[in-house]
N, C-alpha and C positions, 0 to 999 in steps of 0.2 A: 601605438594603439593596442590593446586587449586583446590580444589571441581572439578569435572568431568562437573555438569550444570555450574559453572562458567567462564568455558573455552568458547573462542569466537569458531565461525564454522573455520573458519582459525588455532588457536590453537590446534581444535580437531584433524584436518587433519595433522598434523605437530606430532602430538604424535602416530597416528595411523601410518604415514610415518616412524617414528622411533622407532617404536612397543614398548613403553614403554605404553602405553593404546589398548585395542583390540577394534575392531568393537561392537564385540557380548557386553564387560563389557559397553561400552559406552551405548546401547540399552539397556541393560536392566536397567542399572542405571534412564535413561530419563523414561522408561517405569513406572519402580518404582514410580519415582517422581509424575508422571502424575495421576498415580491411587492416590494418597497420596492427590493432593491438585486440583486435575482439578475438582470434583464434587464441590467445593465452587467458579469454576470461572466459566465452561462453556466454557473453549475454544475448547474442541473438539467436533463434532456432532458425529466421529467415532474413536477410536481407534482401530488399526490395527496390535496388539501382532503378533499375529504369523506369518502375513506375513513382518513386521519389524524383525524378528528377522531370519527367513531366508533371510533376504537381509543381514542381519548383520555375519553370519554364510557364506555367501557366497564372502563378505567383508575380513574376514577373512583368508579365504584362498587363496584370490587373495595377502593381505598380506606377507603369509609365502610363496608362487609361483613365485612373483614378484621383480624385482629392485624396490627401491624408486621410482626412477626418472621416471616409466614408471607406477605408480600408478595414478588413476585418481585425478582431483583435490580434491575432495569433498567426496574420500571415508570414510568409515564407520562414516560420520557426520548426524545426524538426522535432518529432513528438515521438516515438515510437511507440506502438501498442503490444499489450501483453498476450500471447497467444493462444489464450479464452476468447477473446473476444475475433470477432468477424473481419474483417478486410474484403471489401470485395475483389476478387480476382488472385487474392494471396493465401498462400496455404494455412490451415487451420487445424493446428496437429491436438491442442490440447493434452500437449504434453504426452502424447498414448502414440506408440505404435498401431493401435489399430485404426489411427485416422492420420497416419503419416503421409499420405498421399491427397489428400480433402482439401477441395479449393474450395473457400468463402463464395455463393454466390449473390451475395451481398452486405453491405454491409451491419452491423450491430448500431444501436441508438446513437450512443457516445462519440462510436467513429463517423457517423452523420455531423454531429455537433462538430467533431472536432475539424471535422472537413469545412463545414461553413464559416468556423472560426479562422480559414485559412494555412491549419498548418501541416507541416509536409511529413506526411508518415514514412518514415526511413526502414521500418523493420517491424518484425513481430520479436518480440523478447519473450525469453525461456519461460519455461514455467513448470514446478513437478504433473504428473498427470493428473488432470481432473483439476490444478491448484489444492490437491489433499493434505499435501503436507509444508511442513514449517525450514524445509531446505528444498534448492532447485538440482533435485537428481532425476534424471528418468532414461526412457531406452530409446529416446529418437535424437539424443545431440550429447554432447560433451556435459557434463555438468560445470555448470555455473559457477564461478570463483569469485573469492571477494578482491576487489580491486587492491586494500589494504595489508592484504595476504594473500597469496594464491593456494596457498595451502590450507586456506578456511574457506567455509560456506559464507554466503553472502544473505543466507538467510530465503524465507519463503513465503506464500510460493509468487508473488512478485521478485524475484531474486534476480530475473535477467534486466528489468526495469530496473532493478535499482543500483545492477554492476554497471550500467550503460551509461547509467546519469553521474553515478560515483568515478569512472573513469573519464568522463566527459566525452560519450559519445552522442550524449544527447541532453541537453538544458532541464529537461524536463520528459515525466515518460507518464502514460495513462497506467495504471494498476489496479487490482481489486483485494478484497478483504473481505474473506468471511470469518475467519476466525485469528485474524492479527496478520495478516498476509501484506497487509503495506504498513504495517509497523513493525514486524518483525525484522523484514528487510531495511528498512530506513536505520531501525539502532544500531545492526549490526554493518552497516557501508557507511554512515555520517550522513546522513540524510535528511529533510523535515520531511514527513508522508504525513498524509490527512486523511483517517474514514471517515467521511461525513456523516452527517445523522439517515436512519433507516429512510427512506421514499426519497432521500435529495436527490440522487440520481437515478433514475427508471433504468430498469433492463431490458427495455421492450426495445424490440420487437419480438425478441424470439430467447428471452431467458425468462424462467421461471424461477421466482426465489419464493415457495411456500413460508417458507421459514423464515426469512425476513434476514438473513447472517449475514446476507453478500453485499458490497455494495461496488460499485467503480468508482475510484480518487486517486489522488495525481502523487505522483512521490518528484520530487523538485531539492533544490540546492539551499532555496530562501522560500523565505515565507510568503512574500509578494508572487513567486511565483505560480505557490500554491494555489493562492488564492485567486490568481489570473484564471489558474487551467479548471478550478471549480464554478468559477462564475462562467465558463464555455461549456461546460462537461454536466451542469443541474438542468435536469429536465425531467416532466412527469409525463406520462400517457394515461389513454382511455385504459383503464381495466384493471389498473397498480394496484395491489393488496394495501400497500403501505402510501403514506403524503407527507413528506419532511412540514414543521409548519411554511409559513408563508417567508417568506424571506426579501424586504425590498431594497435596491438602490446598489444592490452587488455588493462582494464580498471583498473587491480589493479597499476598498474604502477601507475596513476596518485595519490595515496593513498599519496605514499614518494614527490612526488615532490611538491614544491611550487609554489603555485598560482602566482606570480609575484604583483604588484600594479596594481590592477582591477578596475572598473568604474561602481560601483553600483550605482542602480536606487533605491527607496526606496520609499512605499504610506503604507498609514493604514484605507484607507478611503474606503465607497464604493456608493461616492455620494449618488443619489436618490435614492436608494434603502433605506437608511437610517438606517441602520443596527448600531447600539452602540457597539462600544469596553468595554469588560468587563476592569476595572482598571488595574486587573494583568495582563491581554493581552499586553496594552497599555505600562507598566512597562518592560515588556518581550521583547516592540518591540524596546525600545528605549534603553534598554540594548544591545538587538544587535547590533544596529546603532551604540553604542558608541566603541562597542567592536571590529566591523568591523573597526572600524577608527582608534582605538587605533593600529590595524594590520597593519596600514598604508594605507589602500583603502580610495578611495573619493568614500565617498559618499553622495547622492542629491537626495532630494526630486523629483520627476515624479508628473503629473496628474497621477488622479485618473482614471484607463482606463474605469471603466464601463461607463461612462455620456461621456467623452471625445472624445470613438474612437469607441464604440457602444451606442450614442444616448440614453443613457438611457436603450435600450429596451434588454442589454444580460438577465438579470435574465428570463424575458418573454420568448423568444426565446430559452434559454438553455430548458427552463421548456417544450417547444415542443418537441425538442429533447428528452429528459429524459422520456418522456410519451410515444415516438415511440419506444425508445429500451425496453422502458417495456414489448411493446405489441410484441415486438420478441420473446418470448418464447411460446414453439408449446403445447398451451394451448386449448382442444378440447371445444366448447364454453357452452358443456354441463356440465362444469369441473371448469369454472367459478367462480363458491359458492364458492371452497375450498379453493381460493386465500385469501393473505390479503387483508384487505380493503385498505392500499395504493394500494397495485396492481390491485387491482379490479376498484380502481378511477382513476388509471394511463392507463389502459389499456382502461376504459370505452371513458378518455379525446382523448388518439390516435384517437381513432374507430369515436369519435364526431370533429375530424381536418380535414379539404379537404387538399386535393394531394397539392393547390396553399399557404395553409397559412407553409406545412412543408417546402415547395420550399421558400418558402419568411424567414423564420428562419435561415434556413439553407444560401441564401446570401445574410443576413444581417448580419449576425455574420462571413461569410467570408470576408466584406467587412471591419468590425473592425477588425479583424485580421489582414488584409493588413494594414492597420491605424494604428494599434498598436506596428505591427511590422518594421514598417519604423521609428515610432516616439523613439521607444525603441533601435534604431541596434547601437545608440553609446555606449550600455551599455555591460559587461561582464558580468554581473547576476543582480536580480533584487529583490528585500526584500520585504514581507509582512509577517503579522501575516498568521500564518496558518489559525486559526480558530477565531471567535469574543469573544467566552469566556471559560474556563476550561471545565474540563467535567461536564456532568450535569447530575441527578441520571437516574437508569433504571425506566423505563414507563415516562421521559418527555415528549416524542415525541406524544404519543398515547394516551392520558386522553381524548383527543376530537376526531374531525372524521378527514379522510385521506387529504382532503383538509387544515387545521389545521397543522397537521403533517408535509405537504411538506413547509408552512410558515414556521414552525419553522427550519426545515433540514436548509432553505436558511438561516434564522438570526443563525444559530449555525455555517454554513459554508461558508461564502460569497465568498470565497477568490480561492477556490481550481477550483474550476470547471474553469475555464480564462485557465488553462495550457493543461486541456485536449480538449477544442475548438482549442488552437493553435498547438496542437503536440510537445510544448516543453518540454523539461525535466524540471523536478521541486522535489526537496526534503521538507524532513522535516529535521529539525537541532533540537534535545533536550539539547537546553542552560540555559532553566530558572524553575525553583520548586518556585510557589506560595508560601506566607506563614503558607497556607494549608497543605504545602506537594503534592498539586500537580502541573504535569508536564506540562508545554505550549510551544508547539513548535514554531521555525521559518519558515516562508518559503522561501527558493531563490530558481530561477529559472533561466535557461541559454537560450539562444539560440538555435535551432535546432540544436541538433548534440553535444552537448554541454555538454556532461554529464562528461568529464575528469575535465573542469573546475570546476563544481558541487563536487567532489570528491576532486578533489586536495583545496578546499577552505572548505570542510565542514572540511578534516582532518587537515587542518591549523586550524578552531575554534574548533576541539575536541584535540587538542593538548595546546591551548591554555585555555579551560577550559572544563575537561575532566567529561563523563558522566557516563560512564559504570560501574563505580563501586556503581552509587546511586540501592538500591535493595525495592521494595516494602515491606513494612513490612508482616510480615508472611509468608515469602518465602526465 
């Protein structure tokens, strides 16, 4: 039989449904494994034994009580959540010394979802402070390594999410993304992550996203999987800024069906900003082109949208934004010191922007948005490198000061931040291993609403060159 970590979250719920594996054996097993190989990676900031395994104990007896058919989707499967979001009764550092001590007392929307879905939250996984930046470094836990290298980043700021599921501490992990944050991390561990479209999943009860960047989505092994933990994890509330469209009949369906012959768009470039493609990237990106073709899609070069359809100026203008969600967290100003120094330079640059340059950011980048997305609506998805080059070790980012740091975040990630300005969905595909041995993703993205197409094409290229069985060494 299949190693118990090797089973996908859909597998696991499938054996727990026909009770040849228990809830409680599957928890303690992942529990095992975590204490065994998580102090050499860093992907939890918390483990949560005892109350994982009363979930798992409570799993279980809904098992031997229940029909199949009326067992939730996602019971006794281990999920762990990203340490933004809430847990009731478990700590909630967000990445910051200055809430190292802060127990949830209650839970966030998703982890309601993901509790009625039945599955067992094992942990709070790492995360930089605030999720600001594009590598998992901060001053409350070890920094996060990539499973594939210990001496790289695993990427950000989902980063402990996605060492967790890349070492196989866990099937499947909840994640967020405001500015590439579960595709950052998915390219650089071998991953598929999914940011859904803006409004799919609500932040409610108790996140505000003005700006519309953020979203919660699942970073997973397979696509099926993804697509399980989205159709658990989509929910809207009273008062949401934003409403993904309508979406019926669930999203794993599109898992089995075929894409059809699609009309992909396809760049590598990121104009003036000037950013170089590492070679392997470049290798990576022109393998999928060739790969996607060979499926039988046309696909065609696009402009390059950042010069094209915002002027040059998105990098600038996203970096406004990025510096006002920073300065959103209810950070008392005498409390200040404790911050990173990015956040301390990020929140300093908000406090130093008048009300008219955030307003002029914000529609300037609505206006390439609308540019963008008029020039792009012939297209059914749309290709680019995720990231500019593999991953790169822990402490790149931070040898110099916080202004430094945020150059480099943009040359390591040009690409990601465009899908969370427009609200599209946009994945990572894990097709191509460096001659290093490591992982460089794809990125396609769909249209508003679009996320069946994204699934039914990522599992046509994972069916056509399958990932899940690649395992990092040592694990």
């Amino acid at each position: 039989m299949t190693q118990i970590h090797d089973q996908t979250a859909q597998g696991l719920a499938a054996l727990v449904r026909s009770r040849e594996l228990s809830p409680v054996e599957i928890t303690e097993h992942v529990l095992r494994r975590t204490e065994r190989h998580d102090p050499a990676l860093g992907a939890f900031v918390s483990v949560m034994s005892e109350m994982a395994m009363e979930q798992a104990l409570n799993a279980e007896k809904r098992v031997m009580s229940d029909a199949p058919d009326r067992l939730p989707p996602l019971l006794g499967v281990p999920v762990p959540v990203k340490d933004l979001e809430p847990v009731a009764g478990a700590p909630v550092t967000h990445g910051s010394r200055l809430f190292h001590d802060t127990v949830a007392p209650s839970d966030g929307g998703v982890v309601t979802r993901l509790r009625a879905a039945g599955a067992v939250i094992t942990g709070k996984t790492n995360t930089p402070e605030f999720g600001s930046s594009c590598y998992t470094e901060n001053e409350v836990a070890p920094p996060t390594r990539n499973p594939w290298d210990t001496a790289l980043t695993p990427g950000g700021s989902s980063g402990g999410a996605a060492a967790a599921v890349a070492a196989r501490l866990a099937p499947a992990a909840h994640a967020s993304d405001g500015g590439g944050s579960i595709r950052i991390p998915a390219s650089s561990c071998g991953l598929f992550g999914l940011k859904p479209t803006r409004g799919r999943i609500s932040g409610a009860p108790a996140r505000a996203d003005l700006l519309g960047l953020s979203t919660s989505g699942p970073l997973t092994r397979t696509v099926a999987d993804a697509a399980l933990l989205l159709d658990t994890m989509a929910f809207s509330a009273p008062g949401d800024p934003f409403r993904a469209p309508e979406h019926h009949g669930g999203f794993l369906r599109h898992v089995e069906e075929e894409p059809g012959r699609l009309r992909i768009g396809t760049y590598a470039g990121t104009g003036s900003a000037g950013v170089e493609l590492h070679p392997d990237v470049r290798t990576a990106h022109e393998e999928t082109v060739a790969l996607l073709t060979g499926l039988g899609h046309e696909v065609e070069e696009v402009p390059v949208p950042y010069d094209t359809h915002f002027g040059g100026h998105f990098a600038e203008d996203f970096g406004v934004l990025w510096a006002a969600m920073a300065s959103a967290a209810p950070v008392p100003p005498e409390h200040e010191d404790v911050l990173t120094p990015l956040n301390r330079w990020l929140r300093e640059r908000a406090r130093a922007t008048p009300a008219p340059r955030l307003v002029q950011a914000l529609g300037r980048l609505q206006q390439g948005v609308r540019s963008f997305m008029t020039a792009t609506a012939q297209f059914d998805a749309l290709l680019a490198p995720t990231l500019a080059r593999p991953p790169v070790p822990i402490g790149h980012f931070t040898q110099e000061g916080p202004e430094r740091t945020f150059e480099l975040m943009t040359q390591f990630s040009p690409f990601t931040s465009l899908y969370n300005v427009t609200g599209q969905p946009s994945v990572n595909v894990p097709l191509y291993w460096s001659p290093d041995g490591l992982p460089i993703g794809s990125m396609i993205s769909a249209p508003v609403g679009g996320e069946g197409t994204l699934l039914a094409l990522s599992a046509q290229l994972e069916r056509a060159r399958p990932w899940a069985h690649r395992v990092p060494p040592g694990v």
